[in-house]
PyMOL commands that place a pseudoatom at each C-alpha (Angstrom):
pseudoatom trace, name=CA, resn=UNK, resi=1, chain=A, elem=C, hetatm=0, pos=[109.631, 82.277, 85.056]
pseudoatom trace, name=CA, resn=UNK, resi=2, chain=A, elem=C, hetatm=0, pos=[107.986, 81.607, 88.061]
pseudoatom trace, name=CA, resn=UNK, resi=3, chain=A, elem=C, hetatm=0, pos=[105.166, 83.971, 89.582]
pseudoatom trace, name=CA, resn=UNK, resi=4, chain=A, elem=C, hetatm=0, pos=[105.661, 84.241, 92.496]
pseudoatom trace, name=CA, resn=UNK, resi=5, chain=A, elem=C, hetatm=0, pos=[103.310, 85.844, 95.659]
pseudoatom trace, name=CA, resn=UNK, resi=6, chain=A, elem=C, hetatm=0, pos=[104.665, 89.310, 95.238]
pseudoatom trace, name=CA, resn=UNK, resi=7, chain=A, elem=C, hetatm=0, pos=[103.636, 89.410, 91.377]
pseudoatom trace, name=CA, resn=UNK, resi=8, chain=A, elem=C, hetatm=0, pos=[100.210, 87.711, 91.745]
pseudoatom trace, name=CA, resn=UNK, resi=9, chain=A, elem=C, hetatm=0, pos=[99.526, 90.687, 94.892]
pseudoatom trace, name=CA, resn=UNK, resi=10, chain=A, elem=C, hetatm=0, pos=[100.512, 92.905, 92.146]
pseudoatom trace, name=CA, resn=UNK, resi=11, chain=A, elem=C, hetatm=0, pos=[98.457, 92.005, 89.029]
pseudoatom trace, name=CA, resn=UNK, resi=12, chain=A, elem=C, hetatm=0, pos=[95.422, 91.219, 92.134]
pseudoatom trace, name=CA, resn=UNK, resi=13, chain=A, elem=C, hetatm=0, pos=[95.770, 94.997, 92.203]
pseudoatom trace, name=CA, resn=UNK, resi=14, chain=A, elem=C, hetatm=0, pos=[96.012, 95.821, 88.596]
pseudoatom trace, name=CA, resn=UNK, resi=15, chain=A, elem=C, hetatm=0, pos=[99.566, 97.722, 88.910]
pseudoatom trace, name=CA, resn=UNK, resi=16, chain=A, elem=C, hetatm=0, pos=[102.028, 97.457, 85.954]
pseudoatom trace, name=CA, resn=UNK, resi=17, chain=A, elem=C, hetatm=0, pos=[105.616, 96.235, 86.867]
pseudoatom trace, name=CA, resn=UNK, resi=18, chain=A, elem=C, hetatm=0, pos=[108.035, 94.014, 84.936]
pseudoatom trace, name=CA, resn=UNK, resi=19, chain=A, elem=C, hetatm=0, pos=[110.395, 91.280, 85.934]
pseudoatom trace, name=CA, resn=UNK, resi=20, chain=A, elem=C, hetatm=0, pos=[113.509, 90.518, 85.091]
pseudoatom trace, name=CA, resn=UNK, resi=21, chain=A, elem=C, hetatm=0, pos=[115.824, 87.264, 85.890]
pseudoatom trace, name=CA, resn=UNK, resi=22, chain=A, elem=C, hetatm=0, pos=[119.161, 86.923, 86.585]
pseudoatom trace, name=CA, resn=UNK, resi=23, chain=A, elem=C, hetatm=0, pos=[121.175, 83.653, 87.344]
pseudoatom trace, name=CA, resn=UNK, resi=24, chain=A, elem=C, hetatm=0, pos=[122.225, 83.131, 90.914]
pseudoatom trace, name=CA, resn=UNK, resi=25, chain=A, elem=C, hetatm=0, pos=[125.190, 82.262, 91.954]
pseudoatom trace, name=CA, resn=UNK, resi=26, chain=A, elem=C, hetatm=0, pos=[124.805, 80.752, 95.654]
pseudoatom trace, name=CA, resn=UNK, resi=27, chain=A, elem=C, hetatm=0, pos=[128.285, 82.349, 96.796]
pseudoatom trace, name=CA, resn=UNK, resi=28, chain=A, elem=C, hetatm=0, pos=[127.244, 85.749, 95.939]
pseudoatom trace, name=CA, resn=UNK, resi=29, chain=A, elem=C, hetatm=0, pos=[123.628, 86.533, 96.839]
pseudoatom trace, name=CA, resn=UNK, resi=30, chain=A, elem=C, hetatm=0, pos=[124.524, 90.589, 96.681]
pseudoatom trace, name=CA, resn=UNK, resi=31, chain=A, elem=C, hetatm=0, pos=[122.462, 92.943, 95.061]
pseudoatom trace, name=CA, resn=UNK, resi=32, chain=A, elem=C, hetatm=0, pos=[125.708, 94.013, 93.620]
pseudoatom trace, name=CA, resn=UNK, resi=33, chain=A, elem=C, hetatm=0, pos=[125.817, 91.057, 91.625]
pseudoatom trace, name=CA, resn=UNK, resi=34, chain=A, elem=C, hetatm=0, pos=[122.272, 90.656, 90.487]
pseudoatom trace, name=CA, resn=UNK, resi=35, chain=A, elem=C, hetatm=0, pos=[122.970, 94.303, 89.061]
pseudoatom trace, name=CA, resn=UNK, resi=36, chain=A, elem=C, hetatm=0, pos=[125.584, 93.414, 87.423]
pseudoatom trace, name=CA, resn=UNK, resi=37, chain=A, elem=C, hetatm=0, pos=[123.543, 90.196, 86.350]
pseudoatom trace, name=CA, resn=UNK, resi=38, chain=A, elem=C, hetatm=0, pos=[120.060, 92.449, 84.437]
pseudoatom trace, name=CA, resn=UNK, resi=39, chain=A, elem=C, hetatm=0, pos=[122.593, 95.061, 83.535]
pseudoatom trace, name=CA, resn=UNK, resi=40, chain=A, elem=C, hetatm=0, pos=[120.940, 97.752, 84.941]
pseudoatom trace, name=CA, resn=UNK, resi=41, chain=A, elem=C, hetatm=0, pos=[122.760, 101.060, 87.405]
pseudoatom trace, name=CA, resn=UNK, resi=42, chain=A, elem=C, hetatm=0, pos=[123.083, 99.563, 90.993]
pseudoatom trace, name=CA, resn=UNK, resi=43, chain=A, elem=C, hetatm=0, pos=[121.459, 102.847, 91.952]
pseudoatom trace, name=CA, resn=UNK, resi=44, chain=A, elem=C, hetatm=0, pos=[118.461, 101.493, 90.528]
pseudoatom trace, name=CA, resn=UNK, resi=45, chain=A, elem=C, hetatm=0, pos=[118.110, 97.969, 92.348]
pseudoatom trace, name=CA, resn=UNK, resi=46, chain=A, elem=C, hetatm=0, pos=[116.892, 98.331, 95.904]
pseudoatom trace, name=CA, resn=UNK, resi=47, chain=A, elem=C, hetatm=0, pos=[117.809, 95.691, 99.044]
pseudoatom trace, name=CA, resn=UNK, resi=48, chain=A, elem=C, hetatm=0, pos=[115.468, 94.472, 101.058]
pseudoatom trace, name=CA, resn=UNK, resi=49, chain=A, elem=C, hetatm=0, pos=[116.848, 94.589, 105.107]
pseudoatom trace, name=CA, resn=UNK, resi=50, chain=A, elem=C, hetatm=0, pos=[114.617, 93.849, 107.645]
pseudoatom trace, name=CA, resn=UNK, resi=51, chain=A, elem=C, hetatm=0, pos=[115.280, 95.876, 111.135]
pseudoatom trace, name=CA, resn=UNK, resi=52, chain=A, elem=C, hetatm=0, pos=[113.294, 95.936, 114.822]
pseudoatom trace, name=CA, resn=UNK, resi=53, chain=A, elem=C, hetatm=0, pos=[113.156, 99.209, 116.871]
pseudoatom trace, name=CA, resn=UNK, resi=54, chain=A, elem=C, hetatm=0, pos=[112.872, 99.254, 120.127]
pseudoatom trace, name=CA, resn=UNK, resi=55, chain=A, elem=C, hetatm=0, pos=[109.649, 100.555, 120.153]
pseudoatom trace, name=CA, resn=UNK, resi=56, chain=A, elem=C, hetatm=0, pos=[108.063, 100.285, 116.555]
pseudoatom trace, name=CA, resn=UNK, resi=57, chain=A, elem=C, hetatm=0, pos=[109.008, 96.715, 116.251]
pseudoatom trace, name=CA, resn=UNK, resi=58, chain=A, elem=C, hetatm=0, pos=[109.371, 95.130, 112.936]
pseudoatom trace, name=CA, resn=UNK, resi=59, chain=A, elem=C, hetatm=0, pos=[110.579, 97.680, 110.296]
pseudoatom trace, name=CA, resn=UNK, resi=60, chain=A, elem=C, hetatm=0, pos=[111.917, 97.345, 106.390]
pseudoatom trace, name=CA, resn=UNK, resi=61, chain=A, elem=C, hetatm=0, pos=[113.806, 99.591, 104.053]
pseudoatom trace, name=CA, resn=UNK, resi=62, chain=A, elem=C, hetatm=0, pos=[114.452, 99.306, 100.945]
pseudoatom trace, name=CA, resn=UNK, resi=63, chain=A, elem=C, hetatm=0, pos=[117.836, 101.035, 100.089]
pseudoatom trace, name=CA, resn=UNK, resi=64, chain=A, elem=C, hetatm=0, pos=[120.422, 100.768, 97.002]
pseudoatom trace, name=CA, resn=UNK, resi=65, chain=A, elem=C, hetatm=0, pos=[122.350, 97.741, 96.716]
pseudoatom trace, name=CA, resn=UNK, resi=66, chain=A, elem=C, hetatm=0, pos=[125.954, 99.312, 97.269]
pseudoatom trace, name=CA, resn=UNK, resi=67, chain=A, elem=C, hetatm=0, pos=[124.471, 101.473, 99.433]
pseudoatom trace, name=CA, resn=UNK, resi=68, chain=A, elem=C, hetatm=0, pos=[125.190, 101.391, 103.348]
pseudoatom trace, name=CA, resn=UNK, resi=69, chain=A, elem=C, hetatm=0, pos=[122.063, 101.882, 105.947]
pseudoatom trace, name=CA, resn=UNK, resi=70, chain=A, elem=C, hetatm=0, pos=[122.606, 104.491, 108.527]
pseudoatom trace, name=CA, resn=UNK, resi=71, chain=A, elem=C, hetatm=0, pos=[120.463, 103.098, 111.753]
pseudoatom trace, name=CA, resn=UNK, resi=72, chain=A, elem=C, hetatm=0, pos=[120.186, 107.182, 113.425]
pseudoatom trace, name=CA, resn=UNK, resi=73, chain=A, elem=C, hetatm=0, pos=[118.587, 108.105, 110.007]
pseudoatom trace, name=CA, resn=UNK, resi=74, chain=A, elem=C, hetatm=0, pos=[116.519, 105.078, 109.336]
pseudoatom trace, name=CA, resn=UNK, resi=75, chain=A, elem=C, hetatm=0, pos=[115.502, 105.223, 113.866]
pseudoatom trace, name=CA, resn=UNK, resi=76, chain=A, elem=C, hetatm=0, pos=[114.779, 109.162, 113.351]
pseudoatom trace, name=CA, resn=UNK, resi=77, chain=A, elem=C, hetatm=0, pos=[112.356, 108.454, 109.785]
pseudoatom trace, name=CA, resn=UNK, resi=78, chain=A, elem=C, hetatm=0, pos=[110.890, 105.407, 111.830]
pseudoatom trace, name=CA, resn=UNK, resi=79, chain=A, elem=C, hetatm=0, pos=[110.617, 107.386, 114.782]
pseudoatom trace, name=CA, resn=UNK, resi=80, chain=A, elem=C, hetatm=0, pos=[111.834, 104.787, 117.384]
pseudoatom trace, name=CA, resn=UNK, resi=81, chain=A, elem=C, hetatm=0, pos=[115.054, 105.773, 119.595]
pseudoatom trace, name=CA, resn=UNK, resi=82, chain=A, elem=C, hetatm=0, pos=[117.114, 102.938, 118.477]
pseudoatom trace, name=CA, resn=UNK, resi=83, chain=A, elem=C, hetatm=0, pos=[117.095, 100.412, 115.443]
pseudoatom trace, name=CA, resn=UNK, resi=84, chain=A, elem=C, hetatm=0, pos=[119.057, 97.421, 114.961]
pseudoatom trace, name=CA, resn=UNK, resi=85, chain=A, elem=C, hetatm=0, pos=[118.975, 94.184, 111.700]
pseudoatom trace, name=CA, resn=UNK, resi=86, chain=A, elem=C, hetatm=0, pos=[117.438, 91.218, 112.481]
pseudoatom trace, name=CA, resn=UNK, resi=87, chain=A, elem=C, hetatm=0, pos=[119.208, 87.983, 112.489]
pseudoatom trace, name=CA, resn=UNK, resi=88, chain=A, elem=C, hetatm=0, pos=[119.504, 85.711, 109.462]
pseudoatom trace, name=CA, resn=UNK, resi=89, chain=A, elem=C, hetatm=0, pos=[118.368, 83.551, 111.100]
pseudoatom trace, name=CA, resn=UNK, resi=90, chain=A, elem=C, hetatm=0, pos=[114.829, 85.238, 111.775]
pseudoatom trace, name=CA, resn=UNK, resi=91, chain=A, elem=C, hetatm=0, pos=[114.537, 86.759, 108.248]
pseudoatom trace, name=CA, resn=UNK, resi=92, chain=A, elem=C, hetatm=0, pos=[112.122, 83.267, 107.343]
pseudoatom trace, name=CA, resn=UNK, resi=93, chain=A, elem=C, hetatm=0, pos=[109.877, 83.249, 110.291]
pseudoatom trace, name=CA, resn=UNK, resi=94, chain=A, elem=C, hetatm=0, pos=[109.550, 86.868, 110.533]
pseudoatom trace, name=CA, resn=UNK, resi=95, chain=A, elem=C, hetatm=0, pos=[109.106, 87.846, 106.624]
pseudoatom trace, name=CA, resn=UNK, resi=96, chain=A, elem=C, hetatm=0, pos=[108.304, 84.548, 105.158]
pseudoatom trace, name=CA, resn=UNK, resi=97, chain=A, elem=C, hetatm=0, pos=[111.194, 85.096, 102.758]
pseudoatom trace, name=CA, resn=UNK, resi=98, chain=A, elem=C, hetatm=0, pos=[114.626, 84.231, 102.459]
pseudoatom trace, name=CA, resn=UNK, resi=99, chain=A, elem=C, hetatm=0, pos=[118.164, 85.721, 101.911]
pseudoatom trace, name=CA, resn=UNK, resi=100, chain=A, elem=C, hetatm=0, pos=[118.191, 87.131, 98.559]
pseudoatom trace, name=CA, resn=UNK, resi=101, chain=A, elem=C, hetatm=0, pos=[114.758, 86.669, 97.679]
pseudoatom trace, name=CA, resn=UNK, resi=102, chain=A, elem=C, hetatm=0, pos=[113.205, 89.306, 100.275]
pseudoatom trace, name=CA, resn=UNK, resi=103, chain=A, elem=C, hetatm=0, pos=[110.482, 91.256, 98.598]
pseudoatom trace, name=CA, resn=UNK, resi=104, chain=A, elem=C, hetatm=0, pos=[108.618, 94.162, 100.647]
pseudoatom trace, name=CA, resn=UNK, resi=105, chain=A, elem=C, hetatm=0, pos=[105.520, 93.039, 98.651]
pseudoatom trace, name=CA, resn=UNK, resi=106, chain=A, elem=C, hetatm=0, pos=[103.963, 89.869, 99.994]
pseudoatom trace, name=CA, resn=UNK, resi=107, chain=A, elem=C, hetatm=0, pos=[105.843, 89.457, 103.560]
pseudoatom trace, name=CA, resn=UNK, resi=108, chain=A, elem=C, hetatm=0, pos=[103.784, 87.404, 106.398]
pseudoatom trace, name=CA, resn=UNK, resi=109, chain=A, elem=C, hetatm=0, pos=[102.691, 90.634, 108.079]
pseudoatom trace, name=CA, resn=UNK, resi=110, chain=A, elem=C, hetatm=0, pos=[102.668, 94.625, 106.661]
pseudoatom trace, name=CA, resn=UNK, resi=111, chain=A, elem=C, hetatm=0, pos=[105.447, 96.014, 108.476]
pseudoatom trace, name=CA, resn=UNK, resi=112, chain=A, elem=C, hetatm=0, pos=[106.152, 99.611, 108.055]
pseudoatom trace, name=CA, resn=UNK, resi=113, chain=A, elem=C, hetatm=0, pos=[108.138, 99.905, 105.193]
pseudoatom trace, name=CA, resn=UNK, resi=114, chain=A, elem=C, hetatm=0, pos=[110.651, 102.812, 104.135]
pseudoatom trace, name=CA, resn=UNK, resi=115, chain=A, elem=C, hetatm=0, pos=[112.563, 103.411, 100.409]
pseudoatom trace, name=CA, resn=UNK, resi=116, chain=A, elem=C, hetatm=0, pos=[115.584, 105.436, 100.480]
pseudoatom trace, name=CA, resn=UNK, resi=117, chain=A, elem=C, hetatm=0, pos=[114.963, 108.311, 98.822]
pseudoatom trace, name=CA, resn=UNK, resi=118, chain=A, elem=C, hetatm=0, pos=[117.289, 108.635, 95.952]
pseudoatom trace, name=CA, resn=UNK, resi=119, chain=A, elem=C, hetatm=0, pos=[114.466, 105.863, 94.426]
pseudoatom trace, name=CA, resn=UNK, resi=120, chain=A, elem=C, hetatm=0, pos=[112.810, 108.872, 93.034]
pseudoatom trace, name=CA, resn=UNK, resi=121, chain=A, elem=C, hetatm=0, pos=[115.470, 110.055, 90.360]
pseudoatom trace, name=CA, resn=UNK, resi=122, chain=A, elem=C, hetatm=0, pos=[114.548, 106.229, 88.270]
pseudoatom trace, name=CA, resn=UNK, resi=123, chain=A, elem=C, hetatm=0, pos=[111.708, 106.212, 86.421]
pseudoatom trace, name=CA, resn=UNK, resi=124, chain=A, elem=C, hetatm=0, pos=[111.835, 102.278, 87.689]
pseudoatom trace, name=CA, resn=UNK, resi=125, chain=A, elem=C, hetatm=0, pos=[113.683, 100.611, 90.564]
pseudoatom trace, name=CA, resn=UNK, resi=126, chain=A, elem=C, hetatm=0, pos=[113.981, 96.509, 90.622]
pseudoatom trace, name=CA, resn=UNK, resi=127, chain=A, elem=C, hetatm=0, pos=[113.269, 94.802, 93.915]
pseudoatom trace, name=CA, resn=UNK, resi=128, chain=A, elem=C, hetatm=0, pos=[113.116, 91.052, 94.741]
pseudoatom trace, name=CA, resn=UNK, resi=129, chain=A, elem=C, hetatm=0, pos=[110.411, 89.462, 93.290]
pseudoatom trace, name=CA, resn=UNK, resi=130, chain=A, elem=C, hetatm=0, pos=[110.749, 87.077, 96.698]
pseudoatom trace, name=CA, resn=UNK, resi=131, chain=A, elem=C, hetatm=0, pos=[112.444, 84.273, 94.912]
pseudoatom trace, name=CA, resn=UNK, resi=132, chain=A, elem=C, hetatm=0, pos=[116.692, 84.743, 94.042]
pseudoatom trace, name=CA, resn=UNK, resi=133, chain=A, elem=C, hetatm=0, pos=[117.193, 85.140, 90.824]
pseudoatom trace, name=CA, resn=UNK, resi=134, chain=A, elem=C, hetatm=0, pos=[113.842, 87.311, 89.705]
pseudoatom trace, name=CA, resn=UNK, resi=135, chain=A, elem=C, hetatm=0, pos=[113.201, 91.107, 89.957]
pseudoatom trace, name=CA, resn=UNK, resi=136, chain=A, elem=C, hetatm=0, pos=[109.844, 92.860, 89.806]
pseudoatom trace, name=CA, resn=UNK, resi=137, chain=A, elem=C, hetatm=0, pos=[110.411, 96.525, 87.981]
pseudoatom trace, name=CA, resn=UNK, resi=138, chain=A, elem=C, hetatm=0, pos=[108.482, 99.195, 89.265]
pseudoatom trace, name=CA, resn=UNK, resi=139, chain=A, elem=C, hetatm=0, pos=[108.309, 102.758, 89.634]
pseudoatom trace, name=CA, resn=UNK, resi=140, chain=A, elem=C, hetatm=0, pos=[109.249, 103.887, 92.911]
pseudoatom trace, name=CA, resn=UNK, resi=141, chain=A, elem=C, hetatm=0, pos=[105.955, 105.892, 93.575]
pseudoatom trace, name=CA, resn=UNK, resi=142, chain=A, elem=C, hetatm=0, pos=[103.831, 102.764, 92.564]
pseudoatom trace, name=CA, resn=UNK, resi=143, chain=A, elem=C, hetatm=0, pos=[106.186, 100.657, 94.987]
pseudoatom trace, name=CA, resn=UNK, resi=144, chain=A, elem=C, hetatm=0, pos=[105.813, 103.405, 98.172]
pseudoatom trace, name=CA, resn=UNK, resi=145, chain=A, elem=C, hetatm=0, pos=[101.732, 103.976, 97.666]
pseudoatom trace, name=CA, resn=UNK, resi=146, chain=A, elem=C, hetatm=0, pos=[101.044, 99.805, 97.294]
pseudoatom trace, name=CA, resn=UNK, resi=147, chain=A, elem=C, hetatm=0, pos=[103.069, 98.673, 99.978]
pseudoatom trace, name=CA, resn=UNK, resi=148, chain=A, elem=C, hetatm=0, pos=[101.812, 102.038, 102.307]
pseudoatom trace, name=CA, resn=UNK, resi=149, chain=A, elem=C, hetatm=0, pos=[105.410, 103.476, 102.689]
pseudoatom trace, name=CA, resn=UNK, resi=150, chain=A, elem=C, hetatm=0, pos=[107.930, 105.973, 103.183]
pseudoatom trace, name=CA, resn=UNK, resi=151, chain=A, elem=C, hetatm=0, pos=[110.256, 107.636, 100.929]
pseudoatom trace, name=CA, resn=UNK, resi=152, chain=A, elem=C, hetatm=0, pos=[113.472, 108.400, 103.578]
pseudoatom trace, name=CA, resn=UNK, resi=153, chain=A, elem=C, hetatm=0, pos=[116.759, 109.515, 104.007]
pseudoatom trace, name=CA, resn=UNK, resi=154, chain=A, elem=C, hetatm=0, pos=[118.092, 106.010, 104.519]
pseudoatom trace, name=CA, resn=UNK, resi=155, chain=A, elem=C, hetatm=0, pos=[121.863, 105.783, 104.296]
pseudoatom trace, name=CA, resn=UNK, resi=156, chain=A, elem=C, hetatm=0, pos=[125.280, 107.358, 104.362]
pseudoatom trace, name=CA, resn=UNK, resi=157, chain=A, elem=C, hetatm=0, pos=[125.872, 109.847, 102.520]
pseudoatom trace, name=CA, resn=UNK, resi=158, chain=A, elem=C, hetatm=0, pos=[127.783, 107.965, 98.943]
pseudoatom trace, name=CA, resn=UNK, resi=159, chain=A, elem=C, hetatm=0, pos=[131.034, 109.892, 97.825]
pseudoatom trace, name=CA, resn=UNK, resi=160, chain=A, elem=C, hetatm=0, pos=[132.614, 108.906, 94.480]
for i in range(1, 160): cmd.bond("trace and resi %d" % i, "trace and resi %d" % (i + 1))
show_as sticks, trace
zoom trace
């Protein structure tokens, strides 16, 4: 396993998390599929998506992986008018990370950050480690007061 920047900001700071690794498959960089990879509820594995308001700028959340994010919400708990993603093509410069290994530990800059709310009824939720292919474990409270978050009402409502 490799340790990567979001691990070594971690144990820098003396918080307990585990990792977990999953094997990628380049055609499939879901979070759906690294759940199904570790095994775990894909309520429990978060996304990384990187957004830009119109006023507040850079912005990330952190929602489930079958989850889908709901821009009013995520604009209102950001309170900007109006947010939108980023481009692929800017998630490298912008966050120093790539697709499928975007952590919201470790990016270039501390952007305000935001966890969908549901993140509270694990007693651990996996994010990217910021490499595909690894997971850091964490509890969701740990996760919100390191990286100097939000816990939000994120996405659309999920029926089953």
């Amino acid at each position: 396993m490799v340790k990567t920047n979001a691990m070594r900001m971690l144990d820098k700071a003396k918080i307990e998390y585990r990792t977990k690794e999953y094997e990628v498959d380049e055609n499939d960089l879901s979070g759906s599929h690294a759940a199904d990879m570790m095994g775990v509820d894909h309520g429990s594995v978060f996304k990384t998506l990187v957004l830009k308001g119109e006023k507040m700028g850079y912005l990330v959340c952190c929602i489930p992986v079958d989850a889908e994010l709901d821009l009013k919400k995520t604009a209102r708990a950001a309170g900007d008018k109006k947010v939108e993603m980023i481009h692929m093509k800017d998630l490298l410069a912008v966050t120093g990370y790539i697709r499928g290994g975007c952590s919201p530990i470790g990016m270039k800059k501390q952007f305000p950050t935001f966890v969908e709310e549901s993140a509270v009824l694990y007693d651990e939720i996996a994010i990217s480690a910021g490499l595909r292919g690894q997971q850091i474990l964490i509890s969701p409270q740990t996760l919100v007061t390191f990286i100097r978050g939000k816990f939000a009402s994120l996405t659309f409502e999920q029926f089953t």
